[in-house]
N, C-alpha and C positions, 0 to 999 in steps of 0.2 A: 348754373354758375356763370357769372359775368367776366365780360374779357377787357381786357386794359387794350387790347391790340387785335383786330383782326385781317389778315393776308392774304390776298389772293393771284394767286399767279401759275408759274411751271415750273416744278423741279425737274430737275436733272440727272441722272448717275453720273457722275463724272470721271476721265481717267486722265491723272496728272501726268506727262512724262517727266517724273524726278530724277532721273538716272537717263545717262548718256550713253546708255546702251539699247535703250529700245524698251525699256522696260513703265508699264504706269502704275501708279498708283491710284485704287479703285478708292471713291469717296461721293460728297451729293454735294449737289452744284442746282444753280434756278434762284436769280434774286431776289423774290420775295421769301422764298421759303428761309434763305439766308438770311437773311433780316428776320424773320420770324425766330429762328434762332438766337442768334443774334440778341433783341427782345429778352426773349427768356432769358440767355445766363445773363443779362443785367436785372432780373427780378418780374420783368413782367407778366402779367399772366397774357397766354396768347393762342390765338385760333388759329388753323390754316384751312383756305379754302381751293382743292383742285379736284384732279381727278389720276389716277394710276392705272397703267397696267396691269391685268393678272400677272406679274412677270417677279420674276427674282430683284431685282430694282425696285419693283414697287413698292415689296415686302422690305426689303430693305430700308426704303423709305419710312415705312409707319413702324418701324421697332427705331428707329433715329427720331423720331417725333415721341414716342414715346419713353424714350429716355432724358429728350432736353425738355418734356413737359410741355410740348406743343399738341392742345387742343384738334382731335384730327376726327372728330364727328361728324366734319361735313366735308372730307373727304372721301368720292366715291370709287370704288375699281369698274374699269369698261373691260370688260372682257375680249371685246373688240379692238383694240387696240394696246401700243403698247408703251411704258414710261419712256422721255428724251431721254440722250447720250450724248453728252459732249468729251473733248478732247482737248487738252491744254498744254500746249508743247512753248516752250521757253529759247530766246535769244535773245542776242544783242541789245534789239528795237522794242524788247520785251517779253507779252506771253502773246500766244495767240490761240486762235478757238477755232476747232471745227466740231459741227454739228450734226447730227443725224435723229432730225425731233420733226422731219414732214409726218403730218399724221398723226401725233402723239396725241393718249391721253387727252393730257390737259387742251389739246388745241380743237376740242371735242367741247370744252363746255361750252353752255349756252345758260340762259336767263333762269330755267330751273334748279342750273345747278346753285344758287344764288339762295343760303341761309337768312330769310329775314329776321327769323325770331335771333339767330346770333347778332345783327347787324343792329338791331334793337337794345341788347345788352351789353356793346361794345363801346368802349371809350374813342376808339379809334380805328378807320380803315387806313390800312397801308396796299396800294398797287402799283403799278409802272408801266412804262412804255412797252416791254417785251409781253404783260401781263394782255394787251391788246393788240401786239403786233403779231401773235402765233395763233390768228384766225379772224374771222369776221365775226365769229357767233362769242368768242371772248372776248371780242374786243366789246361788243352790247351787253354781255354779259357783266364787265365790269363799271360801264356806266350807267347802270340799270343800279348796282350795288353803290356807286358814287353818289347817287338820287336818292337812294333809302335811307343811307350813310346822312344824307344832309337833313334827311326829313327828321332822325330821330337824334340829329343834335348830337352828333358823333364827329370830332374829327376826321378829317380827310386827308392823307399824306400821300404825294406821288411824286415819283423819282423817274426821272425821263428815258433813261437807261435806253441810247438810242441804238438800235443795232437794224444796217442798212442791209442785211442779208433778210432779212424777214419781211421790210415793204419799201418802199422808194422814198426820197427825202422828202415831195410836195406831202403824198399820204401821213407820213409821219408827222411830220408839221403841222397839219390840219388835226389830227387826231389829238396829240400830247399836248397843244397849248387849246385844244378844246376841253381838254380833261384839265389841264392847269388850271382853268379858271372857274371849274369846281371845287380847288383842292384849297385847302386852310395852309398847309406846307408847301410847298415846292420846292422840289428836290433834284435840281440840275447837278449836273458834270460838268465842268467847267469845258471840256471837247465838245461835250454836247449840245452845250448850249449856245456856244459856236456857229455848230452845223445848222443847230434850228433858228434860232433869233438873224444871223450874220454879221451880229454884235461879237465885238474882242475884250472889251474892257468888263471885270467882274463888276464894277459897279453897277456902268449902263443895263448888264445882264439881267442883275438882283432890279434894277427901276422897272425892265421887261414886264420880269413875273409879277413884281407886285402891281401893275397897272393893270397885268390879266386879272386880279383880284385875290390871287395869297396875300394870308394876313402876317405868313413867314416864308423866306426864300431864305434858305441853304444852300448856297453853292460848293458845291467841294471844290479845293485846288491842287489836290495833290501832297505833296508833301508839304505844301505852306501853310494846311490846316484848310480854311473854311471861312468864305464871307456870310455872313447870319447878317438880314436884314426884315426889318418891319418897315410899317408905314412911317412912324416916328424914330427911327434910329437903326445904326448899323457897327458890327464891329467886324475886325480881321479876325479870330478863334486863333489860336497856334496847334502844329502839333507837335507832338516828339520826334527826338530823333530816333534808330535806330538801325536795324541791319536787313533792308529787307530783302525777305528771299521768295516771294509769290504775292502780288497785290491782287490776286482772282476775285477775290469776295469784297476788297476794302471797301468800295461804295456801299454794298449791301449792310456790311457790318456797320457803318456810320449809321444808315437806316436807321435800322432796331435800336440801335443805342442812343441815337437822337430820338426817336420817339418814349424809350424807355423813360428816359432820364428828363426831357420834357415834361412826361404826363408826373414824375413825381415832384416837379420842381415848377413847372409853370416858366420860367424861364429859360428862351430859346439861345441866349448867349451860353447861359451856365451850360445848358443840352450840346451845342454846338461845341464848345471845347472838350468835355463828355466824349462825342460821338467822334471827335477829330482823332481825339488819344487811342481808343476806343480802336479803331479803322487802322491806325500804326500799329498797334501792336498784333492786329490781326495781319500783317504781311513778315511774321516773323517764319512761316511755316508753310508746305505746302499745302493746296488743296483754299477747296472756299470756306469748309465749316469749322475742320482739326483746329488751324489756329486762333477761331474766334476770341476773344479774350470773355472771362467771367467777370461779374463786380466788382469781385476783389481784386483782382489784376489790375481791373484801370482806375481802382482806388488807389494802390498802391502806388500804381506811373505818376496819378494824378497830385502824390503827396512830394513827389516831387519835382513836380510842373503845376503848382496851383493856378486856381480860375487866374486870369491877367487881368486885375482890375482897369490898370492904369494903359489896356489896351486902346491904341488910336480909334476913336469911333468920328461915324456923324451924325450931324445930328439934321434931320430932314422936316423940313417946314408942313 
């Protein structure tokens, strides 16, 4: 069977603190696997590539992939190890994360763990910066799959998703705009992108990546939606508004949904306002996956926020 999207990175078990008594709520968390999600309830067919725990989490994991229709054949269990846990407690300044994933699973793969015959049949690789920052042998491991990815004519999507617990900002910097400039997409954070370029302005940003050689930079901004730019043209995406009560997973979810809705459309502005709606209405709810939104959802948002034709664009010589 052929895949529209294949993912490779580290889920999570995750426990939300939703209640101000001490209490979490148990769910899965890891941004590619999110976006793989993601993905699917917008229609795609999709792969995921890690590695589990023998562990209750792990199991957990593949009855969750097997219910949103996420491909999970070359996901392997190490007996030896066991799936990440993260922790999401909320204030003021926002949410924040603590983790306990030294040693996981997934921070175990290496070049073997690397499906070619899938990476052959895929329309698209999706990875990121955490996907390479939770070990040395993943981090070869997914540019090993970035290199197959390009030989068999596969889009390349990677989202920088920079997290400074995991490696130092020189490492990080060398690594993610090393991988940028194999990717067809790039998929910064507008924070992120920040930290890494030491650029402010989203334009400058989007010139950044595409000099590194994407043929698309998506930068998210936040609630202002998303600058989507190519080499000949750029536009601001809008998003909606609404109520939000957990932005854990929005990046991730803009992912899959920006890759969904590009590969059926060809069109990264149409994808980008897609993925921007898409990522709002996933912070309606706790946790990274519960509120992802389905098709029909962000059809429906979208019939009431249509594409913005008459969006300010530029136009790049």
């Amino acid at each position: 069977m052929s895949l529209d999207i294949l993912c490779i990175g580290e889920p999570l078990a995750e426990f939300n603190a939703t209640r101000g008594d001490g209490g979490y709520l148990f769910g899965f968390g890891g941004d590619t696997s999110n976006a793989a999600i993601a993905a699917a309830r917008q229609g795609a067919s999709v792969g995921y590539v890690t590695a589990l725990g023998d562990d209750e989490a792990g199991r957990a994991f593949r009855a969750l992939w097997a219910r949103e229709g996420v491909d999970a054949r070359a996901v392997r269990t190490d007996p030896d190890a066991t799936t990440g846990v993260y922790f999401v407690t909320h204030g003021e300044g926002g949410h924040g994360f603590s983790y306990l994933r030294s040693g996981s699973a997934a921070s175990r793969l290496t070049t073997r763990d690397i499906p070619f015959d899938l990476l052959r049949q895929a329309k698209a690789l999706h990875v990121s910066g955490i996907s390479q920052a939770i070990s040395t042998s993943a981090c070869d491991a997914v540019f090993t799959a970035m290199e197959a990815a390009r030989d068999a004519g596969a889009l390349i999507s990677y989202d920088s998703n920079l997290r400074l617990k995991l490696w130092p900002l020189a490492r990080a910097r060398a690594i993610i705009h090393a991988a940028m400039g194999l990717c067809d997409i790039a998929r910064p954070g507008l924070d992120d992108a920040r930290e890494l370029t030491g650029l402010s302005d989203p334009d400058a940003i989007a010139d950044f990546y595409l000099k590194l050689g994407a043929g698309i930079v998506a930068l998210t901004l936040g609630r202002e939606g998303a600058l989507v730019a190519t080499p000949g043209e750029r536009r601001r995406v809008p998003s909606i508004s609404v109520e939000p009560v957990d932005a854990t997973g929005a990046g991730d979810c803009f992912d899959g949904a920006f890759l969904a809705e590009y590969l059926a459309t060809r069109d990264p502005f149409i994808a980008g306002h897609y993925a921007a709606v898409a990522a709002a209405l996933s912070t309606r709810g706790f946790g990274a996956v519960a509120p992802i939104p389905t098709r029909a959802e962000v059809e429906a948002a979208l019939r009431d926020t249509p594409f913005p034709d008459k969006t300010p664009r530029s136009e790049v010589a």
